[in-house]
N, C-alpha and C positions, 0 to 999 in steps of 0.2 A: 552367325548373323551375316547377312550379306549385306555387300558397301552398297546404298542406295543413292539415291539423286532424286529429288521430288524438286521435275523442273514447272509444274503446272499442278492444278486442281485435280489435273482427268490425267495427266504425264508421271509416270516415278520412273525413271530408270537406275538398270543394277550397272555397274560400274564395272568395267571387264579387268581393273586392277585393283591390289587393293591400296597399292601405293601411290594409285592417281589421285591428284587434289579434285573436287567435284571444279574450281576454275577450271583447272586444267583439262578437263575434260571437255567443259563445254566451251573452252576452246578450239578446241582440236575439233571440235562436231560443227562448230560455226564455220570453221575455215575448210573443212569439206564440203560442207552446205555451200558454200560461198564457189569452192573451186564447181560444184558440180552447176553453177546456175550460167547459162549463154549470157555474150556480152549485153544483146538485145534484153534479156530476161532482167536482165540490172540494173538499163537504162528504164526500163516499162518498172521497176521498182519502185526505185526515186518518183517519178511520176504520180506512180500509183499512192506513193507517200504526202505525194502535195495535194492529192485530192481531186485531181482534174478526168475529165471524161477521157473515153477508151477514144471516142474522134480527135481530144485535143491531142493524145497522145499521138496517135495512129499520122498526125498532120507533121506534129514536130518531127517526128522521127523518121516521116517517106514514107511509110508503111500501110496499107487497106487495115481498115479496124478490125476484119476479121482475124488478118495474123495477130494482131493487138489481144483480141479477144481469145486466139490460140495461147498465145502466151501467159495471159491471166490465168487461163486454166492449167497450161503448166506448171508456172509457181503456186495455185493451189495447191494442186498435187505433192510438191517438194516439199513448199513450207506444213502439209496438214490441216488446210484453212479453208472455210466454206466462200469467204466474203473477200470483198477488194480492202475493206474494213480491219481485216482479223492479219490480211499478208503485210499491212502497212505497219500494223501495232508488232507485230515478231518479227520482222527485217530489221523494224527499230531495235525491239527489243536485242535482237542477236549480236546487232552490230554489223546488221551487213548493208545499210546503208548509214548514212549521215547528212542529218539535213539541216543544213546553215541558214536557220533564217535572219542571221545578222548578215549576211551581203546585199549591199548595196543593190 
């Protein structure tokens, strides 16, 4: 029987040990996910988590919306996600951002 992982509806993955805890695993796959995303790609995360347009982003950061809008397609890409929608809910989900809405 192989060690599975069933991280989503449409996702299972087989477990490349058998000794790995399924945490531990998707640890270790967040904190890759995490090291492989540009600092840009991190901050347009958070952003993209608060729900604000690709212009508001593109103003805060100094950036033309079009790199804004290169960058959403990148983390498409990374995260596996069609939508600005789908990258905010699995960066939560993963733990690869945090977003404090008790600050001041």
């Amino acid at each position: 029987m192989l060690n599975t992982l069933h991280t989503s509806q449409f996702e299972t993955l087989i477990l490349p040990q058998k000794n790995i805890t399924e945490k531990d695993y998707i640890a270790k796959k967040n904190h890759s996910l995490n090291a492989q995303l540009l600092s840009r790609q991190k901050e347009c995360l958070y952003y993209i988590a608060q729900g604000v347009t690709v212009k508001f982003i593109a103003k805060k950061l100094d950036l033309s919306p079009r790199t804004i809008e290169t960058y959403v397609n990148q983390l498409k890409d990374k995260l596996c996600c069609e939508s600005k929608i789908q990258i905010a809910t699995k960066a939560i989900e993963l733990g690869l951002i945090n977003l404090d809405f008790n600050r001041g």
